[in-house]
C-alpha positions in Angstrom: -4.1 12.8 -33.0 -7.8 11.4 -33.4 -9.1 10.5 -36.2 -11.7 12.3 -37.6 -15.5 10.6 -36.9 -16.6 8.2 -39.0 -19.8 6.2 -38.5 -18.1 3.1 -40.5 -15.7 1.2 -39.5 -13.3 -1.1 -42.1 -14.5 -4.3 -43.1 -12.6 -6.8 -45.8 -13.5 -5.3 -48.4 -12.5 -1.7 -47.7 -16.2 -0.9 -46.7 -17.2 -0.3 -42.8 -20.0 -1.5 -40.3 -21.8 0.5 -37.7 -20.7 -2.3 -35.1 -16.8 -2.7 -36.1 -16.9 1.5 -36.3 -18.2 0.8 -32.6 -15.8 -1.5 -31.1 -12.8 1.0 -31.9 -13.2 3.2 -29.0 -13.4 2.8 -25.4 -16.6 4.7 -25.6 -18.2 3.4 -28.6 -17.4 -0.7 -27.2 -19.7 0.5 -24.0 -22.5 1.8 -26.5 -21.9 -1.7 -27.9 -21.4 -3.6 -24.5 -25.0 -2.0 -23.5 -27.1 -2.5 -26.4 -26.3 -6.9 -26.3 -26.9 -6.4 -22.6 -30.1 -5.1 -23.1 -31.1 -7.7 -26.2 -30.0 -10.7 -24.2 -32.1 -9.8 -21.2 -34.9 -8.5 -23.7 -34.3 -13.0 -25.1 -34.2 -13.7 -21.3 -37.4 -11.9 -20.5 -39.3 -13.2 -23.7 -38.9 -16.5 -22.8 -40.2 -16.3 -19.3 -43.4 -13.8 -20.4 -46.4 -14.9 -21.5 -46.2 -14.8 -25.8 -49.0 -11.7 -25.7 -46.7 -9.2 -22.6 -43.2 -10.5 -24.0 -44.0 -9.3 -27.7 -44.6 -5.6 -26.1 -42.0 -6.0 -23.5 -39.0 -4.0 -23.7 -35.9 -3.1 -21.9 -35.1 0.5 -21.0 -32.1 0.5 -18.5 -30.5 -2.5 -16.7 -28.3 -0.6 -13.7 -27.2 -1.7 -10.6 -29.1 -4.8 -10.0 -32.4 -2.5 -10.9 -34.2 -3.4 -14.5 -36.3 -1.1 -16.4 -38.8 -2.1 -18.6 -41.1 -0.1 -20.8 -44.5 -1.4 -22.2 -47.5 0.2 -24.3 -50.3 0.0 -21.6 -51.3 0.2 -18.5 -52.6 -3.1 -18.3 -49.4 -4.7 -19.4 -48.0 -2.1 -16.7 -50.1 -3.9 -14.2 -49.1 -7.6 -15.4 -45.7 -7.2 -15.2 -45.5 -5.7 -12.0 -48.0 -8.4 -10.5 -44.9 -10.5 -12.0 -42.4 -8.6 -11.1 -41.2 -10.8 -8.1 -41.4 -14.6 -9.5 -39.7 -12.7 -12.7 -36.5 -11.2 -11.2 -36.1 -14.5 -9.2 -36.2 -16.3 -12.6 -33.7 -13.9 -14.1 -31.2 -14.1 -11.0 -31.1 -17.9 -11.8 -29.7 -17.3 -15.4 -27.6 -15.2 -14.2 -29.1 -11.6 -14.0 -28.5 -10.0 -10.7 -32.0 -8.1 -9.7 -33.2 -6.5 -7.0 -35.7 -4.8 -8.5 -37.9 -4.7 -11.8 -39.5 -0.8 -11.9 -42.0 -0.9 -15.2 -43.2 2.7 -17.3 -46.0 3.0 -19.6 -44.7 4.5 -22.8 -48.0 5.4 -24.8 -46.1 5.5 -28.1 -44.9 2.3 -28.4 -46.6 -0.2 -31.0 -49.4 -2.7 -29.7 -49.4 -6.4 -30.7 -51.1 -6.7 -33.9 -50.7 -3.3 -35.0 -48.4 -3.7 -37.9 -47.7 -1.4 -40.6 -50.3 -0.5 -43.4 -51.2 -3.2 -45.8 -49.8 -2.3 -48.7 -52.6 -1.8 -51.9 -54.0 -5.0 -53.2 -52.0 -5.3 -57.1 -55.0 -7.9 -58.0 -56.1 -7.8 -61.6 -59.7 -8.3 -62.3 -61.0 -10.9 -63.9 -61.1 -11.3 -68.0 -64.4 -12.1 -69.9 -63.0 -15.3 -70.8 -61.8 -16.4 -66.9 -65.4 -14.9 -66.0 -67.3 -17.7 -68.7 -65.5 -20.5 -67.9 -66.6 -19.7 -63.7 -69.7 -19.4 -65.1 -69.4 -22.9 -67.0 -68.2 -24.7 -63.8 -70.5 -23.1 -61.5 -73.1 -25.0 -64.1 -71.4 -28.4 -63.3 -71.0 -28.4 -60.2 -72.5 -30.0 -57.5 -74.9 -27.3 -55.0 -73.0 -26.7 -51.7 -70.2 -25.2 -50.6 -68.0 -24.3 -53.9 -71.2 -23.9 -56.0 -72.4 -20.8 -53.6 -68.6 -19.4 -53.9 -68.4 -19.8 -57.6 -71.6 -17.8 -58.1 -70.1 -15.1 -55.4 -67.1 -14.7 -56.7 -69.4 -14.4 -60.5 -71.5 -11.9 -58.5 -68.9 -10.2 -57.4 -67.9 -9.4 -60.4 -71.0 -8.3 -61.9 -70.8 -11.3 -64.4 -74.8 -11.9 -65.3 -74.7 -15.8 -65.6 -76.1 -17.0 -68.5 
């Protein structure tokens, strides 16, 4: 009789892992076999891209000596195809039969250097006191460089200096 499913699998200490739940079937060890197919080819291909196409870069399908690869543009679309040939020879020397490297636009996918919101600035302003003793080095200081930021940073916030 099956069990009954269960996303986790046993570890030592009587909890269970995605991964070990995986490797328990015939079925779920393919999901498994797939997915570090697809990272080490995903490693593979990083390291032969140029830094700015292999951060975008991602594997869809690897199947019968045909690689898929998804990206968030059509000008990385048009890169990797102009690539496509010197690439797959590359990957069939480390080992990764290719005949052919087929590349999709997937709009949705995130861009390099879009990252997720910033979160909100926890800054505390500055006291009276901190404010005064800006105000008192600003006085000492050589003109220049840190004179001109002291008296921004006094401006800044709205301390009149005396």
């Amino acid at each position: 009789m099956n069990k009954p499913f269960s996303p986790r699998a046993r570890t030592g200490r009587g909890r269970e892992t995605a991964l070990s739940w995986l490797g328990h079937d015939a079925r779920g060890a393919g999901v498994l076999a797939t997915a570090q197919r697809h990272l080490q080819i995903q490693q593979a291909l990083a390291a032969l891209l140029p830094p700015g196409v292999g951060e975008v870069c991602a594997v869809i399908k690897l199947d019968h000596r045909r690689l898929e690869l998804a990206v968030p543009g059509p000008a990385y679309a048009a890169k990797l195809r102009q690539m496509a040939p010197s690439l797959a020879q590359a990957l069939t020397a480390r080992g990764w039969l290719l005949d052919e490297i087929a590349v999709r636009v997937q709009a949705g996918m995130p861009r390099p250097g879009s990252r997720a919101p910033r979160p909100a600035k926890s800054a505390q302003p500055l006291g009276e006191r901190a404010l005064e003793a800006f105000d008192q080095l600003g006085k000492e200081v050589r003109p220049g460089p840190l004179a001109d930021a002291i008296a921004r940073l006094l401006a800044h916030h709205g301390h009149r200096r005396s």
